[in-house]
C-alpha positions, -999 to +999 in steps of 0.1 A: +441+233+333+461+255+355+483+283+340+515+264+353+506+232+331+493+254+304+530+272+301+546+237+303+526+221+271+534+252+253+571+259+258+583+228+281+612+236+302+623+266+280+592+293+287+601+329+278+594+359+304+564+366+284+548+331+288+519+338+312+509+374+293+510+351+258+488+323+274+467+352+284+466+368+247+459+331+234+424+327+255+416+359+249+417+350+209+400+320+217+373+337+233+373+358+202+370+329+183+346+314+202+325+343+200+327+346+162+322+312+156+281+312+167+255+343+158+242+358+183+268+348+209+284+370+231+315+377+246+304+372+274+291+341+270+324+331+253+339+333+287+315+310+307+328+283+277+363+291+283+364+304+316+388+311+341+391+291+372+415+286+399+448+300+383+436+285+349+411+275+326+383+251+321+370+246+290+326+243+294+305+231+268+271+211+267+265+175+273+266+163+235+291+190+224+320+161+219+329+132+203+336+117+235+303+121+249+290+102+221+316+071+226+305+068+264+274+065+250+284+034+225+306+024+254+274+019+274+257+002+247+283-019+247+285-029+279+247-035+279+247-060+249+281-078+266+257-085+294+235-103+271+260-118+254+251-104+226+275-104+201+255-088+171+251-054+193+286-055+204+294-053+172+270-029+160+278-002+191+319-006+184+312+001+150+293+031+160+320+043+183+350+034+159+329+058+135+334+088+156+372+079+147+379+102+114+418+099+116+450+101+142+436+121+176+445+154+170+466+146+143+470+187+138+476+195+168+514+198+185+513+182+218+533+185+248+534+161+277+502+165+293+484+164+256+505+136+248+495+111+277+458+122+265+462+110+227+482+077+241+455+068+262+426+076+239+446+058+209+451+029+230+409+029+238+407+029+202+426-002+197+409-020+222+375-013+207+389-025+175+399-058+187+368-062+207+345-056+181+366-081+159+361-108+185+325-105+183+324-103+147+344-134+145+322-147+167+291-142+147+311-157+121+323-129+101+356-143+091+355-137+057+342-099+054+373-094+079+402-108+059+408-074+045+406-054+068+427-080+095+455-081+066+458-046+069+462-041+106+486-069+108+502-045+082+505-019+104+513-033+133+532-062+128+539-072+158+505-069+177+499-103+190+464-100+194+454-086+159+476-120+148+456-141+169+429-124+152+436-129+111+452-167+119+418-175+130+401-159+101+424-168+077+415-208+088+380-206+089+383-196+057+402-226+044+431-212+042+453-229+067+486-226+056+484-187+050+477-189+089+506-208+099+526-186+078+512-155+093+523-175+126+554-181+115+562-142+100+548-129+134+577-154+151+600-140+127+601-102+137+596-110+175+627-126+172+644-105+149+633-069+167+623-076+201+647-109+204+617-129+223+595-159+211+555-154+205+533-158+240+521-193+253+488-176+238+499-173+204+516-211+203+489-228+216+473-213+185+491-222+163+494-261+174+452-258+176+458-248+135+481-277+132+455-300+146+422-287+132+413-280+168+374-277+166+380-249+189+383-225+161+352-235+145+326-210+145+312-211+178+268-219+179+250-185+185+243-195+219+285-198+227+302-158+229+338-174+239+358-175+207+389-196+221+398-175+246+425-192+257+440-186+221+424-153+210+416-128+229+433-138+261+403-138+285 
C-alpha cells in the first residue's frame, strides 16, 4: 500500500500536516508489535514482515499465515468436487471455508474506502459460498436440517431473492406447502413495498411450480446435481 492510500484510509480528504510522520510512527509500533508478539524474533526481522517498499508498505507473511489462504484452499476443493459433480464434497469444503468465518470481516476495525471495497467484496464471497453450499445440500436432500437455518437468513435479509428461492423449496419438500407460498407471497410483499418492483421471472416460475406440485422440486436422484435451476439458483 503506498503512503498516499495509507494517509487517505486514515484521515480521508481531511489529513493533518503531520499525516505522513504519524503513518510513520504507526509502522514503527507495528513493527514493535510485531516483534514482541513472537520470542526470539527480531526487529529486524519485524521489518522484512512489514516492510517498506516503493513509497509504502507491504505487509509479508508465510504461505498459511491467513485465513484466506486456507479458503483458496476450500475454494479449490470446491471446485474439484463441482467437477465431479459431487455434491457431498461441495458441501463438505463450503462448510470448511464458511468455518474460517468467526463474525463480520473486521468487524473491529474502522475502514476507509480502500478497506471498505475489501470487506464488501469478501462479504459478498461469503454469501455466495453460503448459497452454494445450500444448493448442494438441498440437493443431497437436506431440506429438513436446513429449515432453521434458511428461516433465519430469510430473517436477515429479507429481500434476498435467492435465499427465498432457497427456504420455498425446503419448506415444500418438507410438506409444508403453504408456509412456502406464504414465504412467496411476504417476499412479494416488501419488494413492492421497499423497492416498488415485483419478484424476478425466477422467483414466479417458483412459485407457480409450488402451485402445481411440479416434480421439479422433488429431490433430484444422486446421479442429477441441477436442483431446478431455472427456479433456484438461477444457472
Amino acid at each position: 500500500m503506498t503512503l498516499d492510500t495509507c494517509v487517505q484510509e486514515l484521515w480521508g480528504g481531511s489529513a493533518p500536516r503531520s499525516a505522513v510522520q504519524s503513518v510513520h510512527t504507526r509502522v514503527f509500533q507495528m513493527r514493535q508489535a510485531l516483534a514482541a508478539g513472537t520470542p526470539g524474533r527480531t526487529s529486524e526481522e519485524s521489518k522484512r514482515i512489514l516492510r517498506t517498499h516503493h513509497r509504502g508498505y507491504l505487509l509479508q507473511v508465510d504461505q498459511g499465515a491467513l485465513d484466506l489462504h486456507g479458503l483458496d484452499g476450500y475454494l479449490a476443493d470446491f471446485r474439484q468436487a463441482q467437477s465431479r459433480r459431487d455434491d457431498a464434497g461441495i458441501s463438505s469444503a463450503l462448510r470448511s471455508a464458511l468455518g474460517l468465518w468467526r463474525g463480520q470481516t473486521l468487524l473491529d476495525v474502522r475502514h476507509g474506502t480502500c478497506l471498505q471495497s475489501y470487506v464488501t467484496g469478501i462479504e459478498a464471497l461469503r454469501m455466495t459460498v453460503l448459497e452454494q453450499r445450500i444448493d448442494a445440500e438441498l440437493r443431497l436432500g437436506m431440506h429438513h436440517q436446513l429449515l432453521f437455518e434458511l428461516g433465519a437468513l430469510v430473517a436477515r435479509n429479507p429481500l434476498h431473492e435467492n435465499l427465498n428461492a432457497q427456504y420455498m423449496v425446503a419448506l415444500y419438500r418438507s410438506g409444508r406447502t403453504a408456509d412456502s407460498l406464504e414465504a412467496y407471497h411476504l417476499l412479494h410483499r416488501r419488494l413492492r413495498e421497499e423497492l416498488g418492483i415485483e419478484p424476478s421471472p425466477r422467483i414466479r416460475r417458483l412459485q407457480m411450480a409450488v402451485l402445481t406440485e411440479s416434480a421439479e422440486l422433488d429431490v433430484a436422484p444422486s446421479e442429477r446435481t441441477d436442483l431446478s435451476p431455472a427456479l433456484v439458483a438461477g444457472r
